[in-house]
C-alpha positions as CSV (number, residue, x, y, z in Angstrom):
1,X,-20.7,-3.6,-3.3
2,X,-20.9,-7.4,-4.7
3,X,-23.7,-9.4,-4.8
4,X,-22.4,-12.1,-2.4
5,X,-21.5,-9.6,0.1
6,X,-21.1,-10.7,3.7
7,X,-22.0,-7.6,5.8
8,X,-21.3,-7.2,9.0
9,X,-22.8,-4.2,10.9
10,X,-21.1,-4.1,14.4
11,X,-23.2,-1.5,16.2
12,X,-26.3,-1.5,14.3
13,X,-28.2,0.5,16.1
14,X,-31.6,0.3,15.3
15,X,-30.7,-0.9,11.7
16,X,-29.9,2.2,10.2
17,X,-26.8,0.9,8.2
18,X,-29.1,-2.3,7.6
19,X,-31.4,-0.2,6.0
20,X,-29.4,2.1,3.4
21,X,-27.7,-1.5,2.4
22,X,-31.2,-3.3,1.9
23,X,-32.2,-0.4,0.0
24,X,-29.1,-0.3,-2.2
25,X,-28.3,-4.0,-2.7
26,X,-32.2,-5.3,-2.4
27,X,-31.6,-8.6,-1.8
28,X,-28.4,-9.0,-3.9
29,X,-26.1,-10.0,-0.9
30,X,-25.6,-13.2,0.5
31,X,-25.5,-12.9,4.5
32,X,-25.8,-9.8,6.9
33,X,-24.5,-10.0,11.0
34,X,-25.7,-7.5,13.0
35,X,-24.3,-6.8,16.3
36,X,-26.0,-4.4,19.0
37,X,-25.2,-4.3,22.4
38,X,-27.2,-1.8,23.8
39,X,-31.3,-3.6,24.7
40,X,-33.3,-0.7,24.1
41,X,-31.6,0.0,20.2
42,X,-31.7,-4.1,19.9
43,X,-35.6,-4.0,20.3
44,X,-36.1,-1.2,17.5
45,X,-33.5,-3.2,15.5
46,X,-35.7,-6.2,15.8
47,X,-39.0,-4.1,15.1
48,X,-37.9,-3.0,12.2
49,X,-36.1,-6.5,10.1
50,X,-40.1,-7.5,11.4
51,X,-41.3,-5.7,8.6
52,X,-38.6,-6.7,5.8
53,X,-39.3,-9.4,3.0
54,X,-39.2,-13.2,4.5
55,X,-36.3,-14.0,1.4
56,X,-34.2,-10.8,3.0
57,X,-34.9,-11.6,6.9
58,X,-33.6,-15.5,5.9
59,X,-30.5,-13.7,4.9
60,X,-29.9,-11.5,8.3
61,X,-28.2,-12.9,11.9
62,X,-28.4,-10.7,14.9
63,X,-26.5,-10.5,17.9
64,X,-26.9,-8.4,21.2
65,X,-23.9,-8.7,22.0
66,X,-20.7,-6.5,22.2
67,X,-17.4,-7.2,20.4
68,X,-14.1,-6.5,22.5
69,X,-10.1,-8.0,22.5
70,X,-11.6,-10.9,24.9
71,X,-14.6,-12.4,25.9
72,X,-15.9,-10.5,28.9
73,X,-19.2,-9.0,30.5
74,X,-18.9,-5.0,30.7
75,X,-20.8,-1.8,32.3
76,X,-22.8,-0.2,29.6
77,X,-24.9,2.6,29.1
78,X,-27.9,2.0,27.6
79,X,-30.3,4.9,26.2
80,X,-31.6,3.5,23.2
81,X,-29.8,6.4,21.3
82,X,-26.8,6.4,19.2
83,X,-24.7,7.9,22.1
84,X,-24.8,4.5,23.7
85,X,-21.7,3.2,25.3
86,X,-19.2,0.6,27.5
87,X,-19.4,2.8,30.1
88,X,-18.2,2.1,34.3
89,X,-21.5,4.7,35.3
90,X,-23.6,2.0,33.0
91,X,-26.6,0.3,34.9
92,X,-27.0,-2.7,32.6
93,X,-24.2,-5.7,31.3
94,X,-23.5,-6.4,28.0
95,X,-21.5,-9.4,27.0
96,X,-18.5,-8.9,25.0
97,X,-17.2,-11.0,22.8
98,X,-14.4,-10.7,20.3
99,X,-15.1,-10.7,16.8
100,X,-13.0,-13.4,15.2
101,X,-14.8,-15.7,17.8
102,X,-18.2,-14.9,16.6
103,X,-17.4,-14.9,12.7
104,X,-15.7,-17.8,13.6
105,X,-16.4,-19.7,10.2
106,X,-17.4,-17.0,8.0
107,X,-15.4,-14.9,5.8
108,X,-16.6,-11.3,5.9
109,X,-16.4,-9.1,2.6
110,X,-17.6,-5.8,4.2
111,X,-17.5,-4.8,8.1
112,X,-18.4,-1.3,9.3
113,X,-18.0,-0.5,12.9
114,X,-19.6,2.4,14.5
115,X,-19.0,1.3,18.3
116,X,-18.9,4.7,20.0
117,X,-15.4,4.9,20.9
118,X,-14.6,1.0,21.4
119,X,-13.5,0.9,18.2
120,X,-9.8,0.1,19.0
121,X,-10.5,-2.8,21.3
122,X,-12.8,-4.3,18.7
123,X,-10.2,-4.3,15.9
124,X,-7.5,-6.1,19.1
125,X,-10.4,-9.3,18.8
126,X,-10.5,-9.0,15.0
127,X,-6.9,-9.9,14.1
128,X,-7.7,-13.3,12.6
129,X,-10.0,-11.1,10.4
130,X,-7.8,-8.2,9.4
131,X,-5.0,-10.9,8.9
132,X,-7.4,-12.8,6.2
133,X,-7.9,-9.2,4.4
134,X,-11.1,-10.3,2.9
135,X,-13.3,-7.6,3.9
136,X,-13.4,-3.9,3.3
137,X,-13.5,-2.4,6.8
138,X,-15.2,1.0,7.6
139,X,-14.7,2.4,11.0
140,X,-15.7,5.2,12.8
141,X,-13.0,7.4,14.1
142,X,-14.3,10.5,15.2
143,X,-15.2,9.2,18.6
144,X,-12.0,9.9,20.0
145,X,-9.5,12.3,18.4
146,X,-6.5,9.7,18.6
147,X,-8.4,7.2,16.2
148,X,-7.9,9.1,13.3
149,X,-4.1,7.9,13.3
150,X,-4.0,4.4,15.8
151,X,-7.0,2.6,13.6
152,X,-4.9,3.1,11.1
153,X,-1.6,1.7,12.2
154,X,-3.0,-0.5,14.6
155,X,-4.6,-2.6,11.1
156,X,-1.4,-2.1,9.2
157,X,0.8,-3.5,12.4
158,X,-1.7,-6.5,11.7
159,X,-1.5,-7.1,8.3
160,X,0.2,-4.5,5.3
161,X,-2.5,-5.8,2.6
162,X,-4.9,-2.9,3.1
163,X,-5.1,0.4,1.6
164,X,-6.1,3.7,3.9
165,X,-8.6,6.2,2.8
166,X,-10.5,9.4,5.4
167,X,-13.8,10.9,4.4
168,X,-15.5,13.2,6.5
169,X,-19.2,13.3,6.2
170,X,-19.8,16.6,8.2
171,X,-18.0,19.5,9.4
172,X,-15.4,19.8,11.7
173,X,-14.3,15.8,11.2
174,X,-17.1,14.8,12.8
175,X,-18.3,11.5,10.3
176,X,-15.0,10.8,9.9
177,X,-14.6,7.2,8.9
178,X,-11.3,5.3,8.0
179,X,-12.0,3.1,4.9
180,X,-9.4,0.1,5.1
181,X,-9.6,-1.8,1.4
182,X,-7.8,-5.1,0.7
183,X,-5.3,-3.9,-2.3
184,X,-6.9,-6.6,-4.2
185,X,-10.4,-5.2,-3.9
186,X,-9.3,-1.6,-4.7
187,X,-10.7,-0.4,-8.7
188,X,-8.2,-0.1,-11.5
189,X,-5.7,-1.0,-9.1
190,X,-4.9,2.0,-7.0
């Protein structure tokens, strides 16, 4: 990670992500955008930036907010959990917007999603973004079993300046997150 990161944490949670960043990077980054759709996980994301450092809170933009391929209002299910989800049996509306419409302006350098199975129709409302090749992306795939190989060719039919790595981080592929790296961010040139 570079000190001028630009982090982008689209579904934060309740700042989980935020939190092993912060306490890797300190306050060695230069902006962070969290995006958390679901109410009750975007109240215990709030509670807990309450109790960072005023220099790192100046530094952090959040968003309840969805991301999607268009601008929309959806079902979601909201249980304040990471299980979480669009979801027609929902009880509350989330507004969705796509990605490149809210970064409109700002040139990510690092953009994990974790969006419980939306993953695919984030990355259709990112195209400006995967076509600029700036970032590192890290997405879930393990939400549904078909992600493991569409992420990945869905980004390459977008652009071909990334480079594809899996890592599992349990058993079973569960964790399994596809790192996309822009072939000029890769070390010793891989």
């Amino acid at each position: 990670l570079r000190d001028d990161e630009i982090f982008i944490d689209v579904g934060a949670y309740d700042g989980d992500s935020i939190r092993a960043f912060i306490n890797r990077k300190e306050s060695e980054f230069r902006q962070l955008i969290a995006l958390e759709p679901d109410p009750q996980s975007y109240i215990k994301l709030k509670n807990y930036l309450a109790n960072i450092s005023p220099d790192i809170l100046a530094k952090i933009t959040t968003y309840n907010l969805a991301v999607g391929e268009v601008r929309q209002w959806n079902k979601f299910m909201s249980t304040g959990a990471v299980t979480s989800d669009i979801n027609d049996a929902g009880l509350v509306e989330v507004e969705c917007i796509p990605l490149d419409e809210i970064l409109n302006g700002v040139t990510p350098t690092y953009i994990k999603m974790d969006i419980e199975g939306a993953e695919l129709s984030a990355l259709a409302g990112a195209r400006q973004i995967i076509r600029k090749a700036s970032a590192i992306w890290s997405i879930c795939l393990y939400h549904k079993q078909e992600h493991v190989w569409k992420v990945p060719l869905f980004m390459a039919s977008v652009s071909d300046s990334y480079k594809y790595f899996l890592r599992r981080y349990a058993e079973d592929c569960w964790e399994s997150v596809c790192y996309a790296v822009p072939k000029n961010r890769i070390a010793g040139g891989i």
